[in-house]
N, C-alpha and C positions, 0 to 999 in steps of 0.2 A: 342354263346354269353356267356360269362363270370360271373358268378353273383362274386363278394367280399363282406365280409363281414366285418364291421368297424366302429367304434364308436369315434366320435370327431372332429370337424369343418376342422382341417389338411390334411385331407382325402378330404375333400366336392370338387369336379369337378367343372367346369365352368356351368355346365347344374346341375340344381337344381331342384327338384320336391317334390312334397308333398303332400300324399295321407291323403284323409278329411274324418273326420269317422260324427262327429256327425254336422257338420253345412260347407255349402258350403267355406269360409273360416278361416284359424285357426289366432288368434290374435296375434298381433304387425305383423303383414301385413303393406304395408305403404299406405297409404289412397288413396293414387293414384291408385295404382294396387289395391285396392279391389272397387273402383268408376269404372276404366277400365275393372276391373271381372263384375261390376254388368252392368254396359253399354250391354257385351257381354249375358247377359244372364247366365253367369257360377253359377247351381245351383246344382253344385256337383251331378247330375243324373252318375249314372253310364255308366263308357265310355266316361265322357265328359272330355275336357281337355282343361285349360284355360294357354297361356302363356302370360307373361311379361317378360319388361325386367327391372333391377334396378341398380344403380349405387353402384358397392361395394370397398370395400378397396384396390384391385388392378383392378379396371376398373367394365366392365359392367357385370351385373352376369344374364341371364336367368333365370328364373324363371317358374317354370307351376305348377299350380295346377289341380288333378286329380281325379274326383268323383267315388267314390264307392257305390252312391246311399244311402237308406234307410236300413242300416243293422241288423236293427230291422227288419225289413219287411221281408220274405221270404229268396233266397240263400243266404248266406253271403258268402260262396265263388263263388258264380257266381260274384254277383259284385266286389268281391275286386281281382278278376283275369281280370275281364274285364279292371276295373282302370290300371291295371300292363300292359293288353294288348294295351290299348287305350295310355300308355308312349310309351311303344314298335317303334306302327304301324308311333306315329307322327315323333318319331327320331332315325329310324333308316337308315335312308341316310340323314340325319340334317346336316352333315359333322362334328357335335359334339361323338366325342369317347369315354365317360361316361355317365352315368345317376345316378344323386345321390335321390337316394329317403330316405326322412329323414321321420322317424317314432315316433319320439320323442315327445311326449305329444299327441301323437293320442288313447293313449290306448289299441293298440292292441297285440294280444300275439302272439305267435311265429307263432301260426297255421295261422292267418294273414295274416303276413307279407311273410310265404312261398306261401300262395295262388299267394298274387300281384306277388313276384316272379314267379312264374310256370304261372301267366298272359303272365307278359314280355317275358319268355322264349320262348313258345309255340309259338307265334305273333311273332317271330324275326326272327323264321327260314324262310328260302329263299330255291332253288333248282336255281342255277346260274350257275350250270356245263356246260352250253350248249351255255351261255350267252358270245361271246365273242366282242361283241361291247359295251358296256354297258359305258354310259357316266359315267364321275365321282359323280356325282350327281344321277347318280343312283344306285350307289354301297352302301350297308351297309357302315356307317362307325361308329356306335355304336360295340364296342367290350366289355364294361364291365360295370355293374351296381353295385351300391354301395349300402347297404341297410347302413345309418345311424339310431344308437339307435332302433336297433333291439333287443329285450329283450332275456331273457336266453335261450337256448335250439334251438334256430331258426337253428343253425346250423347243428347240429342233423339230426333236421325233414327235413330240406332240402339237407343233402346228401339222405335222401328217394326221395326226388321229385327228384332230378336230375338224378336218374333212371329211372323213369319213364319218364321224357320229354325226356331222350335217348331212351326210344321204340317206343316213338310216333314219333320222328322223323327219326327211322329205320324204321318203319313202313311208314311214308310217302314218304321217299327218295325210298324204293321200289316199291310203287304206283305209284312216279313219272317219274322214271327210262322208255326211250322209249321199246317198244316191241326189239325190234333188239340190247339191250344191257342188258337186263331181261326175261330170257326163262328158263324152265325149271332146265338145266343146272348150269346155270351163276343164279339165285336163289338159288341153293345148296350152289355152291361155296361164293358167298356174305353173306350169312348168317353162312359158318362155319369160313369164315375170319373175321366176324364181332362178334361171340361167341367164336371164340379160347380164352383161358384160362380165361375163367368164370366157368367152371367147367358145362356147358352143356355137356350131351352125344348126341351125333349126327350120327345116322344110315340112309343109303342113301340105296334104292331099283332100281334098275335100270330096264327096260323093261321085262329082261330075268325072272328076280326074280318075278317080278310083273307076269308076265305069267305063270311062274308056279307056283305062287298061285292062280290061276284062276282068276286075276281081268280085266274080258271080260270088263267091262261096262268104266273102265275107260282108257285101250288101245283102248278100240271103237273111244272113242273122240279127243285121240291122233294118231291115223293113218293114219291121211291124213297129216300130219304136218314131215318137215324133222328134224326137233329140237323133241330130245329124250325126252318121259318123266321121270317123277321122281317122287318117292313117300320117303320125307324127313319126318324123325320124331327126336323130341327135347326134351329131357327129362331132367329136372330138379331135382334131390332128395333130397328136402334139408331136407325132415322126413321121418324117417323110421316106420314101422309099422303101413300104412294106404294104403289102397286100393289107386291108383292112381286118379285124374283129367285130363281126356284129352279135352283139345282144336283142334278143328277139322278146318282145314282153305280151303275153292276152291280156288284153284291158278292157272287159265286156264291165262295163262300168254299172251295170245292174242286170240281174239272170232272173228272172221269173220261170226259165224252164222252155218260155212263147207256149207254142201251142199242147205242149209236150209239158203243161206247167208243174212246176212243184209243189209240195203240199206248202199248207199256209204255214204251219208251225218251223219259226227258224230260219223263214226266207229271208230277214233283214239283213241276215248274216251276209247276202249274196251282193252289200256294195262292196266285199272285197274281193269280187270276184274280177277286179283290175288287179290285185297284187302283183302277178310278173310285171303288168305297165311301170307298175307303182314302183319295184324293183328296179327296172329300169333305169327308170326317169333320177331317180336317186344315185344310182350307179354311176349316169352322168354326168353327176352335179360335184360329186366325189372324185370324180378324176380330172376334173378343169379346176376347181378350187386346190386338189394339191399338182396342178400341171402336170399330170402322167406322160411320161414318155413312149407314148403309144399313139395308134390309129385307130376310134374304137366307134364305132355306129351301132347308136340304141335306136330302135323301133317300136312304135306302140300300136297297134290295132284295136282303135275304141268303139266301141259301138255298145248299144244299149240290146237285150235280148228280152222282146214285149211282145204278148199276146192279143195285138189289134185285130179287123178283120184284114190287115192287108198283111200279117203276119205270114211266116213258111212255116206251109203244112208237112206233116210227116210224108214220106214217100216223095216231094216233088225234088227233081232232080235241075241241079246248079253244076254251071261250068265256072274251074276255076283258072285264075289268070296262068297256071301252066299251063292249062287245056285240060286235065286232064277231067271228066264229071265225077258227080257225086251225089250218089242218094241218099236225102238225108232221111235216114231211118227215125230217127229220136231228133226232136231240136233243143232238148238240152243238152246235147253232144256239141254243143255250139262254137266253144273254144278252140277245137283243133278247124274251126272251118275259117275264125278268122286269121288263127296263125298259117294255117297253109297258105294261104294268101300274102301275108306280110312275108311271108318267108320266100315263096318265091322272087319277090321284088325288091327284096334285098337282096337278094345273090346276082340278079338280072343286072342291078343298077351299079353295084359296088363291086361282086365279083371276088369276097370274102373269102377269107385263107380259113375261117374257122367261125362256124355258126353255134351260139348259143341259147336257146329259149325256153323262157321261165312263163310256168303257167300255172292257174291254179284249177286242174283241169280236169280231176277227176275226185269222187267220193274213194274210189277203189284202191287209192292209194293211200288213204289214211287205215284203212283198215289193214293194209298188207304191214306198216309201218307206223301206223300211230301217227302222236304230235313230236317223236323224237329225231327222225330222219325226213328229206325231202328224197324222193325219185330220185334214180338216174338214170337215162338210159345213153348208150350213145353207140355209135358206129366208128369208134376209134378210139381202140387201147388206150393211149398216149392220151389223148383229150380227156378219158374217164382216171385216169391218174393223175394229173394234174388238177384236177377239181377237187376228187379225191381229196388229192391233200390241201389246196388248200382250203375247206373244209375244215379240216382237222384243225386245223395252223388258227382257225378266228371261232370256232366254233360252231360253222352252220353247218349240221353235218349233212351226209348224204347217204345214200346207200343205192349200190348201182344192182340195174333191173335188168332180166335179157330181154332183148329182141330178137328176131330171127324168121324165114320162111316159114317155119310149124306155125305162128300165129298171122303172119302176111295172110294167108291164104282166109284166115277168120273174118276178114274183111272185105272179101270179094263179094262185088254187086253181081245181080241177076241180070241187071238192065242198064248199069253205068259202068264205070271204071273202078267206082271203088264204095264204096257206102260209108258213113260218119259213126257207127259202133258194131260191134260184133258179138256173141254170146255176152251171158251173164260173166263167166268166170275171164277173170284173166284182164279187166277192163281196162285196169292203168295200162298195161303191156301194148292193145290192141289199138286204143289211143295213139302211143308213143308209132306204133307202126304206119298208122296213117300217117302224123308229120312225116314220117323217114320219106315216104314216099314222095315227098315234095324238096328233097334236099338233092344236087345236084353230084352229079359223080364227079368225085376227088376233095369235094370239101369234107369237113370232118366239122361234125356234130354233135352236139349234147342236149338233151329232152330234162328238163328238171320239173318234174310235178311237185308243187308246192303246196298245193292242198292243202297239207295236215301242219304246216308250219307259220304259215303269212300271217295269222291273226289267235291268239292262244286263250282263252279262259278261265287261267289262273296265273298269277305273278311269274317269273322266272328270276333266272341271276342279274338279267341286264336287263331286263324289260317289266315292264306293269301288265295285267293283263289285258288282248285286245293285239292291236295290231305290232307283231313283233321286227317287222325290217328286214326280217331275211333274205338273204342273198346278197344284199350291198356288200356286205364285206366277204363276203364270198368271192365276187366278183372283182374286187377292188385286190382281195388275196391273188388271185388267177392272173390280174393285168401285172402287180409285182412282180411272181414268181416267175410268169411266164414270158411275157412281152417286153418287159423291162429288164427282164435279166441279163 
């Protein structure tokens, strides 16, 4: 979708909107339509969206009004991205092909009006590649939205946003993508055609490499599977003279369980079981299109988790490229074996002032949190603060987990150095314990189980339901506040 930017009645589309900052509706409304708003209830709540329709100088003109809630009150860009989404979701298969949203006497600045935008955007996108029946009435057929008397600088700030809602929807289009057309492979490939001349650097490791750098733990998980894996890394430099940031992503680009398999009901679900990759890869793409002022290396560890005969068995025990072994008790535990591996080799190689990895990595953790918070766990105050908030700052929240010795010890092998899960209770935790154990003394880390956020099953504010993008701007928040500051 389109945003234009334009200032003057000549421009104004048939579909007309107008988002209400300080009272459900704004004056010289004509008394009919704000008796038919007040009938319906329209009390400008955030989300809400009231249409009419009114007789104008060449015929009937649409009308809707769109709440952004109390913006005194708490988010102000939760609600006026929600208003942006709630225009979105209502027309875009209306068979109307613009949306003019007029800002003129609302009082808001630029930072505003880019949120409701980045509402609308985020809420428009669709995954319809596969759709080929699709009535006409259920086609998009909104292509561009108009912001009228939008104040100075909006343009600006929102070529930043339009980078970012290009990661999050790289990132979701790769979540959404079925298993048998996103594997390890066809992951590389999609994301260097989709970074070619951003000025990303793009190193691709292939099994042979991968093996002889010792990374036993994360060929373990791919060797039951005939789709090769791959260990992709992305690096971004846009400053020079700082220790790197690396972004750590699980890309097990299809999880049957192997030999450990899962039940059959609900396994499709498990091609997003790439989400951090996914997360990633998007991250990356977001901070070279808007030039970020940082040094930032994404990692992917892809590999397929299949139950062939040459598949790993429970109990057989894998060395990983720290050295350190590992029994794998359960081989659905299979995500922290190939991040422990990528994560070693990004610190070996690069040497990173601050490790981050996004995984979608346990069941445990939606039940502890639901679909409304992702995991946190991390080994430095400061790092869990700073995600924290920005979290808060774009909406993907978090909520931070402990770690500690009392669970380290749940993970002790009989026969190796560490084993891949530990008891029933406590699984997210014991998880996150295992990665710690492969992080290097003096970096600072953060474990984000995504689980219960990467892919949603009912609509949201900014999103359809299905794969939601989470973490892009999570991440894209962190490299602002943090690295750029």
């Amino acid at each position: 979708m389109n945003i234009v930017f334009a200032r003057g009645a000549a421009e104004l589309p048939r579909l007309v909107a107008r988002i209400v900052a300080e009272g459900p509706l704004p004056e010289g409304t004509p008394a009919l339509v704000v008796e038919g708003a007040q009938a319906a209830r329209f009390a400008g709540k955030a989300g809400q969206v009231h249409e009419a329709f009114v007789a104008g100088e060449k015929g009937l003109v649409r009308l809707a009004f769109a709440g952004a809630g109390d913006l005194s009150d708490g988010d102000r860009r939760a609600g006026l991205e929600r208003a942006g989404g709630a225009l979105a979701a209502k027309y875009l298969t209306s068979g109307e092909d613009a949306l003019g949203i007029d800002f003129s006497g609302t009082g808001f600045s630029a930072q505003d009006v880019v949120s409701v935008l980045l509402g609308a955007r985020l809420r428009s996108w669709q995954f319809l590649t596969y759709r080929t029946r699709l009535k006409d009435e259920q086609k998009p057929s909104l292509k561009s939205v108009i912001a009228l008397g939008a104040p100075e600088g909006t343009e600006d700030l929102w070529a930043v946003e339009v980078a970012v809602a290009k990661g999050v929807e790289f990132t979701r289009e790769l979540v959404t993508e079925p298993a048998n057309v996103i594997y390890p492979e066809s992951f590389v490939a999609r994301c260097q055609e989709r970074l070619a001349g951003t000025g990303v650097e793009i190193l691709v490791l292939d099994e042979v490499a991968m093996a002889a750098l010792g990374m036993g733990a994360l060929l373990g998980v791919a060797q039951g599977s005939v789709r090769k894996p791959r260990l992709l890394a992305m690096r971004w430099k846009g400053k020079e003279g700082v220790r790197p940031t690396a972004f750590v992503g699980k890309g097990v680009c299809f999880d049957t369980g192997g030999i450990s398999i899962k039940p059959a009901a609900g396994m499709e679900d498990m091609k997003w079981d790439m989400g951090g990759a996914a997360t990633v890869a998007g991250t990356m793409l977001t901070l070279a299109l808007r030039k970020a002022q940082a040094d930032v290396i994404g990692v992917c560890g892809l590999v397929e988790n299949m139950p062939d005969g040459n598949a790993q068995r429970p109990g057989d025990v894998v060395t990983s490229m720290s050295g350190q072994t590992i029994e794998v008790i359960n081989t659905d535990a299979e995500g922290r074996l190939v991040l422990c591996d990528a994560l070693t080799w990004v610190q070996k190689e690069y040497q990173p002032a601050t490790v981050i990895d996004l995984a979608t990595l346990t069941g445990a953790i939606i039940i502890s949190l639901g679909h409304e918070h992702a995991g946190m766990f991390s080994n430095d105050d400061t790092l869990a603060g700073q995600l924290d908030s920005a979290g808060k700052s774009c909406g993907d929240a978090l909520w931070r987990m402990p770690i500690g010795p009392a669970y380290d010890k749940l993970i002790d092998s009989p026969i190796a150095d560490i084993k891949n899960v530990g008891p029933r209770f406590g699984g997210s935790i014991t998880a996150a314990q295992f990665l710690h154990r492969f992080i290097d003394k003096g970096v600072a880390w953060a474990h984000l189980d995504i689980a219960g956020t990467v892919w949603i099953d009912k609509p949201g504010a900014t999103h359809d339901k299905g794969a939601t993008g989470f973490g892009v701007r999570l991440l894209d928040r962190f490299v602002r506040d943090t690295l750029e500051a």
